[in-house]
C-alpha positions in Angstrom: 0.0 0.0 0.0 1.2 3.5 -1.0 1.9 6.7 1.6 -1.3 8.5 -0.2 -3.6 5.3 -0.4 -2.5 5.1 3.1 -3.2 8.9 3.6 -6.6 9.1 2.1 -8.0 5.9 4.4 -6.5 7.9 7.3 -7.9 11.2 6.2 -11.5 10.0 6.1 -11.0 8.4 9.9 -9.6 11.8 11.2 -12.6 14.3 9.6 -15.2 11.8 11.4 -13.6 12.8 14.1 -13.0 16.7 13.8 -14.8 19.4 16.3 -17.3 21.4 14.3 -15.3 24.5 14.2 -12.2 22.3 12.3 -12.0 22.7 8.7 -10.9 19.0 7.2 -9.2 20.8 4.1 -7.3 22.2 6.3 -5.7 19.0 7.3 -2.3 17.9 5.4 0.3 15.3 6.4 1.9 17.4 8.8 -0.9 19.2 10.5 -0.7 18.8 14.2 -3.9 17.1 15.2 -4.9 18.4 18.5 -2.8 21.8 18.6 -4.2 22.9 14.9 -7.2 21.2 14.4 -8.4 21.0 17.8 -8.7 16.7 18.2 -9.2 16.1 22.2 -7.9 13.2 23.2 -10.6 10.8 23.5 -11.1 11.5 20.0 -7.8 10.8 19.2 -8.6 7.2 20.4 -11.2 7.0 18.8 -8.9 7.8 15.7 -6.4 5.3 17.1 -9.0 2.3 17.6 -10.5 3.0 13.7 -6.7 3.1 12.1 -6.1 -0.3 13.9 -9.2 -1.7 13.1 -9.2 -0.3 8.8 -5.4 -1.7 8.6 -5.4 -4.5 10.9 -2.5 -3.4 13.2 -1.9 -2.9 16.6 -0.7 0.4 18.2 1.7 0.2 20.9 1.3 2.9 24.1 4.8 4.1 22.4 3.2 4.3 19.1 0.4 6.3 20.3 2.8 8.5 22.7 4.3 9.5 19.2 0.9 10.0 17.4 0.4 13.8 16.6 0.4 14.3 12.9 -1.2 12.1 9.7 3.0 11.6 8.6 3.2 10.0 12.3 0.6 7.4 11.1 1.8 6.8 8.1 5.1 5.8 9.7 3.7 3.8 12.4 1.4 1.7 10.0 4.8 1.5 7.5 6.4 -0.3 10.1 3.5 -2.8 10.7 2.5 -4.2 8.1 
């Protein structure tokens, strides 16, 4: 799987996700999820559980410790499947 086919699945997961004041096309690979578009982080679980579950991987605490921008992601999935 590509970095953008991987990008666009993630995309989609993170707007379902975004406070109604966020603008998802403001979102790019290195937008900072909770500092720029306002993700809490119960949401960013949420984010977390529906990556793991749409790629069949399993984030570490470590993984998710590191988790703040769509590249971040990317890199963690990379490396798991």
């Amino acid at each position: 799987m590509t970095t953008e086919e991987i990008y666009a699945k993630i995309l989609h997961i993170v707007k379902a996700y975004l406070p109604a004041d966020a603008n998802g096309d403001e979102i790019d690979h290195d937008s900072d999820l909770t500092v720029e578009h306002n993700i809490n982080s119960v949401h960013l679980v949420d984010i977390e559980l529906a990556v793991e579950e749409e790629f069949n991987v399993e984030f570490a605490n470590e993984d998710m410790e590191n988790l703040r921008t769509l590249n971040d992601a990317i890199a963690i999935i990379h490396k798991k499947i």
